[in-house]
N, C-alpha and C positions, 0 to 999 in steps of 0.2 A: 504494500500500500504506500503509495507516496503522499506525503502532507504538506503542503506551502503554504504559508502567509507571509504576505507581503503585507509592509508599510509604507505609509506617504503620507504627505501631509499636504493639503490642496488650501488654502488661506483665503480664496474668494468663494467657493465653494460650500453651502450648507449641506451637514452631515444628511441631513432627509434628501436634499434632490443628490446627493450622491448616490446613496440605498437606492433609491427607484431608479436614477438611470444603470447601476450593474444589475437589477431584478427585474427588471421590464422585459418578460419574455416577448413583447412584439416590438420593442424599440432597440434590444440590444441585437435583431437581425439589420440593422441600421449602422450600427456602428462597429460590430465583432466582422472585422471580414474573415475571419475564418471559423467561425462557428456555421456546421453543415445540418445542424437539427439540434432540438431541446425539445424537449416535454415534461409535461407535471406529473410527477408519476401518484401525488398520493399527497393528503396532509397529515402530521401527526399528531397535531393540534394549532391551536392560532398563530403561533409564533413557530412553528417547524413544518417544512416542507420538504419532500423527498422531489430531486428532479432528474432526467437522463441531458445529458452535454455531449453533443460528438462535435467535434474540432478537425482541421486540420494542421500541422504545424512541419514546418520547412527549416532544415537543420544544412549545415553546409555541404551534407553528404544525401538526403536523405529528403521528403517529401512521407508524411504518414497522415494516420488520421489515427485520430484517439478518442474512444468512448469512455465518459465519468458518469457514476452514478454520485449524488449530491445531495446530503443534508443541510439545509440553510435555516 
């Protein structure tokens, strides 16, 4: 299993239209150009959702696609 978090700090930016623009599943096929599908697989309750993410991503060798399965 792989885990990443990343950090940043955006200073003009409020923390709410941050959250909605990375969870907007119809607006982040707008800006992810390499996201090839998502879907909502399930809720867990109000504050947890299961999702599917498939990507593609371009390494200096290499062109793949990658499927996550995604608790948020």
């Amino acid at each position: 299993m792989l885990v990443c978090q990343v950090v940043a700090e955006f200073e003009d930016v409020e923390p709410d239209a941050l959250y909605d623009v990375l969870h907007d599943p119809e607006y982040r096929s707008v800006w992810d150009t390499h996201m090839l599908a998502a879907e909502d697989a399930g809720h867990i309750n109000v504050n947890n959702d299961v999702g599917y993410y498939a990507s593609k991503y371009i390494t200096a060798r290499h062109a793949n696609e990658l499927d996550c399965v995604m608790q948020k």
